[in-house]
Every structure is written in C-alpha cells, then in structure tokens.
C-alpha positions in Angstrom: 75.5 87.7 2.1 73.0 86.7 -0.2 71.5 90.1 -0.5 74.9 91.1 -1.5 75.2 88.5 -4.1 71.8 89.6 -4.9 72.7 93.3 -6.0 75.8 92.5 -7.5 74.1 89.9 -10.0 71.2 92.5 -10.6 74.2 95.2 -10.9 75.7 92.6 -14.0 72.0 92.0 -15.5 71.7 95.5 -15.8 74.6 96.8 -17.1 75.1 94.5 -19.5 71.7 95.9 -21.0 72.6 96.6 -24.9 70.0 96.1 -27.5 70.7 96.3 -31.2 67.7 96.7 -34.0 68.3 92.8 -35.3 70.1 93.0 -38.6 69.0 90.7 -41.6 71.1 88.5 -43.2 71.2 90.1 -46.8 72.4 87.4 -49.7 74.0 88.8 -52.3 76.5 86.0 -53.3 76.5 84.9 -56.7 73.7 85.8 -57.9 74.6 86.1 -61.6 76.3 83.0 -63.4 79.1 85.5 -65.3 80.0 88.9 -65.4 77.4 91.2 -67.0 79.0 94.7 -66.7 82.3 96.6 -66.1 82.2 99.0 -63.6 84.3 101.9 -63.4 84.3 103.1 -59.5 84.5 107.0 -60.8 83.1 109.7 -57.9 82.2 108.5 -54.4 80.5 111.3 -52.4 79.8 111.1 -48.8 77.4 113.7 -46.8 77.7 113.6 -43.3 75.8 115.8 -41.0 76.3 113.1 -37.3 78.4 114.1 -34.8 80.5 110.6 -34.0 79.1 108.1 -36.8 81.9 108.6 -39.2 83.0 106.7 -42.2 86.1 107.1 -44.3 85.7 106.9 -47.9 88.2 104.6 -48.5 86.5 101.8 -46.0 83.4 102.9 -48.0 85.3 102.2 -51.6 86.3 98.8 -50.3 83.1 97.4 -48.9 81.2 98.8 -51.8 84.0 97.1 -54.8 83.9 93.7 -52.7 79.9 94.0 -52.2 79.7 94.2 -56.0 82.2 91.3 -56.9 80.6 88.7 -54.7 76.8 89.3 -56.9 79.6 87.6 -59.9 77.5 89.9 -62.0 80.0 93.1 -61.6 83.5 93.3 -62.9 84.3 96.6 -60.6 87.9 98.8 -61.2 88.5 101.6 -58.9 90.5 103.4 -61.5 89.3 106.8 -63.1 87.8 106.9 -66.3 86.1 109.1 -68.4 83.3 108.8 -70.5 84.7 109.4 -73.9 86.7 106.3 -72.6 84.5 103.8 -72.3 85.4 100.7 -74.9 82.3 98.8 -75.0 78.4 98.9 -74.0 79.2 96.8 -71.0 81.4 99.1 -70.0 79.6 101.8 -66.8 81.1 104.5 -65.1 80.1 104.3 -61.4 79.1 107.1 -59.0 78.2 106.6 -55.3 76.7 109.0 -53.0 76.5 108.3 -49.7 74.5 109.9 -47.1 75.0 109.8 -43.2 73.3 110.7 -40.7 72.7 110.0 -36.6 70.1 111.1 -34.0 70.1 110.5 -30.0 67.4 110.3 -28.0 67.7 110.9 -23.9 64.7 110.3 -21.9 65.2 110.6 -18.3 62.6 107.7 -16.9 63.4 108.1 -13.1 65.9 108.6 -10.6 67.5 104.8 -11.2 66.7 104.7 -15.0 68.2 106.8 -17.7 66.7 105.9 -21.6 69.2 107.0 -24.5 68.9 105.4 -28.3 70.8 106.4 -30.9 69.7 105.7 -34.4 72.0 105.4 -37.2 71.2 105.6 -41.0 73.3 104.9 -44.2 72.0 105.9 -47.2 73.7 104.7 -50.5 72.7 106.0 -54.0 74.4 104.5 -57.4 74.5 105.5 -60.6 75.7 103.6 -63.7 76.1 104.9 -66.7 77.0 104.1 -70.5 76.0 106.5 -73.5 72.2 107.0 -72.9 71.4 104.1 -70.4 72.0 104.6 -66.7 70.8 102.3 -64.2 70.2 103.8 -60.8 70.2 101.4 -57.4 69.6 102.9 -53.8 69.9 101.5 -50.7 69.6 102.2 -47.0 71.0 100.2 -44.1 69.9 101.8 -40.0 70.9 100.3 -37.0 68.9 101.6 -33.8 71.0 101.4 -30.7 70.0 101.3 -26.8 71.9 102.9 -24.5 70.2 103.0 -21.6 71.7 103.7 -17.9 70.5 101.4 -15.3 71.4 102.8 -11.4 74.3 105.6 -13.1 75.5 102.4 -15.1 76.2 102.9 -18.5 77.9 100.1 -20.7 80.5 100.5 -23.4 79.5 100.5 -27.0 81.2 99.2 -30.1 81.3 101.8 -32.6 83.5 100.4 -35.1 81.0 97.4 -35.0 78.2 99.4 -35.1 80.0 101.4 -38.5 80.8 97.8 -40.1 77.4 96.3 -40.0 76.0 99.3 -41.4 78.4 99.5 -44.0 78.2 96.1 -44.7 74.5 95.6 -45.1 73.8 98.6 -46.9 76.7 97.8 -49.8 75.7 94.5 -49.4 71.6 95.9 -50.4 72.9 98.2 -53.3 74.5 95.7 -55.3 71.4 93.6 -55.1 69.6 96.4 -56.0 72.1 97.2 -59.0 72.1 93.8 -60.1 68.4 93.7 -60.4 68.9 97.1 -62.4 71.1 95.4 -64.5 68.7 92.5 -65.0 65.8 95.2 -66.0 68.0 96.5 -68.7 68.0 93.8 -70.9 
C-alpha cells in the first residue's frame, strides 16, 4: 500500500512540473508629476511569424494606452490623426510595431523523460513624432516556458496567461522607455 501511495505522490510531483522564466516586477506607475505629451495612437503593426502565440491587436492597443496612462506622463487618444493636424508641440502621433515570435525545443532525455521549452518573445518598437522631433522607445518582454513530460505525463499550460504577462511587461517596459525619451527631449 505504501508503494502505491508512493507512485501516486511521485506521479503528482511530476506532473505538476511547470517552470516559468521568473518575470520582474516592472514600475511604471506615476512616474511623471503631470502630463508632458499628447499622444495620438496612429498605426499599430504586428509581425507574427509563431505558430500558437497569438495576439490580437486590439488586446495590444489596450494594454499599450493603459501602460502609458499609468507613467501620468502620457495623455494617450486612440483616435486617428494626421500630421498636418497636430495643434500644439506637445502634441505626438504614435506608431507601434510589434514583433512576435516563438520557438520549441524537444529533447528526448530517455524513455521516462521527455524535455520540451518553448520560448516566447515580444518585441515592441514606438515612435513619436511632432514636426522634426521624434522620440523612439523599444522594448522586449520573453517568457521561457518548460514543458517537460515526466513518465508520458504532460501537464496543461496557460496560454492566455502566458500572452498576458508578456504583453503586460513589455507595454509596461516601453512606456518607461518612452517616458525617459520624453525626459531626454527637453
């Protein structure tokens, strides 16, 4: 019986084997006393050449406007503008690229032990500009995922977790990184 008991509880131990690349926690709340700049959310592009790491560009617009209005140095519009519109030298048309990407790794160790990571990477790229001054700001989030399979085991990941934290963390990077473009500027 306690053999049994044995097994079973390795059986748990093992398939409940997930490890995650430890995420920092990344501080971007007010970091500016007031507003310094309007932004104009204008052209979000996303590039994506993974397989099952996918991101909708909406999700991506969201994270990104509320990313920049909690630095309180960022008053950000997701409405279209043009250039010749722009009112006022504080006033910056936005673009974001975004680039995706996602590679697996599957190492067979032994007959019991089956090694697969997955490695997922966000890059983020912005681009602010005004007449003449443009302030760029790029950022890039990865997660690195284990997957391994412990006796044919193989336990259930949390993809939409795995695509929030990434998101998160690298909007949550480019606005620092915008910011202290911003800061440079003056």
């Amino acid at each position: 019986m306690k053999k049994i008991l044995s097994v079973v509880f390795l059986l748990l131990i093992f398939s409940g084997c997930v490890d995650k690349k430890s995420v920092l926690r990344i501080d971007n709340l007010g970091l500016c006393s007031s507003p310094i700049a309007k932004l104009y959310l204008n052209d979000v592009t996303i590039e994506n050449s993974s397989q099952t790491f996918n991101i909708a560009s909406d999700e991506i617009k969201t994270s990104l406007v509320d990313a920049l209005n909690e630095t309180n140095c960022f008053v950000v519009s997701a409405s279209q503008k043009s250039k010749e519109s722009l009112e006022s030298k504080s006033e910056y048309l936005l673009d974001a690229k975004i680039n995706l990407s996602q590679e697996k790794e599957v190492v067979e160790k032994n007959i019991f032990k089956k090694s697969e990571t997955e490695h997922l990477v966000m890059l983020i790229s912005l681009s602010a500009i005004n007449n003449g001054n443009k302030v760029l700001a790029n950022a890039k989030s990865e997660l690195l995922i284990d997957k391994s399979k412990y006796l044919g085991f193989k336990v259930e990941s949390d993809v939409a977790g795995d695509n929030r934290t990434i998101l998160k963390n690298a909007t949550k990077k480019v606005s620092v990184a915008l910011s202290d473009g911003f800061s440079k500027l003056k």
